[in-house]
C-alpha positions, 0 to 999 in steps of 0.5 A: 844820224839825219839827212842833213849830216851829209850836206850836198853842195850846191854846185855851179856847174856839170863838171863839179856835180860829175866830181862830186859823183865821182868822189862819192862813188869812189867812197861807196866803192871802198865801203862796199869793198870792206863789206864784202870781206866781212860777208865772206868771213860770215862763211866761216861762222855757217855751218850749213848753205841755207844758213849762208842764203838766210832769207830773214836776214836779207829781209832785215837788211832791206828793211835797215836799207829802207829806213836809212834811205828815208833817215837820209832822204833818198828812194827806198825803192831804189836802194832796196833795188840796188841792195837786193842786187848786191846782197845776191851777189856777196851771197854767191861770193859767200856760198863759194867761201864756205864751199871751200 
């Protein structure tokens, strides 16, 4: 996969780059949403809470984050910020799924 695979169109005013963020927030809402069910069902195969916070295994998905976002032409730094983030919180949600 390349940067190019997701084309961004070449808008002619604010209001159709808005729509365009919009429909993108939309998409990454839902994909997220799908990712959180399946950090949940995680809980269910760890047997322990450490393995729930596995810090090598955020470090590996930063370290895919960071990749991607170079592969597609987009701040490492910033979607490493924002993965941390989100990977903190789908922890939390995880470690109270296996609590229970």
């Amino acid at each position: 996969m390349s940067a190019d695979d997701d084309a961004v169109a070449d808008c002619a005013n604010l209001d159709e780059v808005r729509a365009n963020i919009d429909r993108l927030d939309r998409e990454i809402v839902r994909l997220l949403a799908a990712r959180g069910k399946y950090v949940v069902q995680a809980a269910r195969f760890k047997k322990t809470e450490a393995e729930v916070h596995a810090p090598a295994r955020v470090e590996q998905v930063i370290a895919n984050v960071r990749r991607h976002a170079v592969a597609f032409g987009a701040s490492p730094d910033v979607l490493e910020q924002g993965y941390r983030v989100l990977v903190a919180q789908f922890t939390a949600e995880e470690l109270a799924a296996h609590r229970r």
